[in-house]
C-alpha positions as CSV (number, residue, x, y, z in Angstrom):
1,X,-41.9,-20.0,31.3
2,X,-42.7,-16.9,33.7
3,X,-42.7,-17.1,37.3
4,X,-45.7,-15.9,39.5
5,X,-44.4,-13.0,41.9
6,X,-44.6,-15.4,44.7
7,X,-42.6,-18.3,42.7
8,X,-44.6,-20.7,44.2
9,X,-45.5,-21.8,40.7
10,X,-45.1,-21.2,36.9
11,X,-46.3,-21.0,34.0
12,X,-46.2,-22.5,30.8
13,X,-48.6,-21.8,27.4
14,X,-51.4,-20.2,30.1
15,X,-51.2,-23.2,32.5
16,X,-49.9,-22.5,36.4
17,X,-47.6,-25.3,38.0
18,X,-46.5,-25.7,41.2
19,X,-42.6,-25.5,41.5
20,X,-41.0,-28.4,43.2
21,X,-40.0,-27.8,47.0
22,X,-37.4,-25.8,46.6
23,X,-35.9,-27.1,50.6
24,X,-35.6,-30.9,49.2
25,X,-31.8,-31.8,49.1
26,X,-30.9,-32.1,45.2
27,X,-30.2,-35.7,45.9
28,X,-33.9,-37.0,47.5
29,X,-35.3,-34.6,44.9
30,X,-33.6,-35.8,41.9
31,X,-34.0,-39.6,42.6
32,X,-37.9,-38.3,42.8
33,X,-37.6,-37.2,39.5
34,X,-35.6,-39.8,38.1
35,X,-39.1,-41.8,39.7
36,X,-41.5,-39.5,37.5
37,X,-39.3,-39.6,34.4
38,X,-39.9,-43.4,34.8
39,X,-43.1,-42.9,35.5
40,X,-43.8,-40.7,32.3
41,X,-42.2,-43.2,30.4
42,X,-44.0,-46.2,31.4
43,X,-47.7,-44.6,31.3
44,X,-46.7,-43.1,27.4
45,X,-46.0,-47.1,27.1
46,X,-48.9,-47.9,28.9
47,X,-51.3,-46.2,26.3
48,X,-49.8,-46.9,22.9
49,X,-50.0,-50.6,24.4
50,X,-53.2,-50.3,25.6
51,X,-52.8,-51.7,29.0
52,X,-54.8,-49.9,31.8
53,X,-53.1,-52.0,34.6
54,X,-50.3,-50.6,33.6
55,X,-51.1,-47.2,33.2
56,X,-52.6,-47.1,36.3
57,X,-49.0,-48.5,38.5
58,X,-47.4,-45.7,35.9
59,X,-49.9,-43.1,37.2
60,X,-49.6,-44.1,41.3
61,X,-46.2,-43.6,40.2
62,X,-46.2,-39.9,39.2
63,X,-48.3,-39.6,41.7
64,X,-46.3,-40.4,44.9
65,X,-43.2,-38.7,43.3
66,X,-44.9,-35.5,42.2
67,X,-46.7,-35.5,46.0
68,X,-42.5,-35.9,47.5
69,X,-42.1,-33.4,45.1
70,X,-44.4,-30.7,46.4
71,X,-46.1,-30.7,43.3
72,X,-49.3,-32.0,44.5
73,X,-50.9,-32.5,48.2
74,X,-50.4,-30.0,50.8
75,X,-48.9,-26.5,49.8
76,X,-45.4,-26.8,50.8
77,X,-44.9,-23.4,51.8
78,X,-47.3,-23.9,54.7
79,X,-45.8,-26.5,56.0
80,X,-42.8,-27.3,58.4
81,X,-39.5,-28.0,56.3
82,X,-38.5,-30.8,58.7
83,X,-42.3,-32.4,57.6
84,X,-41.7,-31.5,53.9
85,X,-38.6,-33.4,53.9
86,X,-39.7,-36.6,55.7
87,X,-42.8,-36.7,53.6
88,X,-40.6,-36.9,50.4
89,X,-38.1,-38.9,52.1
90,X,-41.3,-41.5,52.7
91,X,-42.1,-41.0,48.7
92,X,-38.9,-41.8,47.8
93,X,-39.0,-45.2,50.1
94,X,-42.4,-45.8,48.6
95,X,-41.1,-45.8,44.9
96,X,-37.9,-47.5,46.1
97,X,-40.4,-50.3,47.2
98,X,-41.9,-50.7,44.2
99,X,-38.8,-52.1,42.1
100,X,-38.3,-54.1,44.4
């Protein structure tokens, strides 16, 4: 893994990713990645199973924690922290909602 001179993203095997927002508090951020681990988990289920109803909750999933992230959606380096943080904040209340 290499980091672009801006370390916005890296890179891994030839592929650029966008680092996670590096102003999320490590607690919002790692109960969004606790999310996406799940997430992973259940879409790898998902497929060996079969079940595209599945795989799809699995992938809106990933999806809202990699956005509260700032791994997809807007570039969080443009944006506000204050925004940056209430966005992932929201993600993370998202997710929350959907176990329960």
């Amino acid at each position: 893994m290499t980091a672009e001179p801006d370390d916005h993203f890296f890179v891994v095997d030839g592929r650029r990713w966008r680092r996670t927002d590096p102003a999320l508090p490590e607690d919002l951020a790692a109960a969004l990645r606790s999310h996406l681990g799940r997430g992973r988990s259940s879409a790898r289920q998902a497929k060996r199973a079969g079940d595209e109803d599945a795989l799809a909750d699995a992938r809106h999933r990933n999806g809202l924690a990699k956005h509260g992230l700032g791994e997809r959606g807007p570039e969080w380096w443009t944006r506000p922290e204050a925004d940056r943080i209430a966005d992932a904040r929201r993600a993370l209340a998202d997710l929350d909602a959907l176990d329960a």
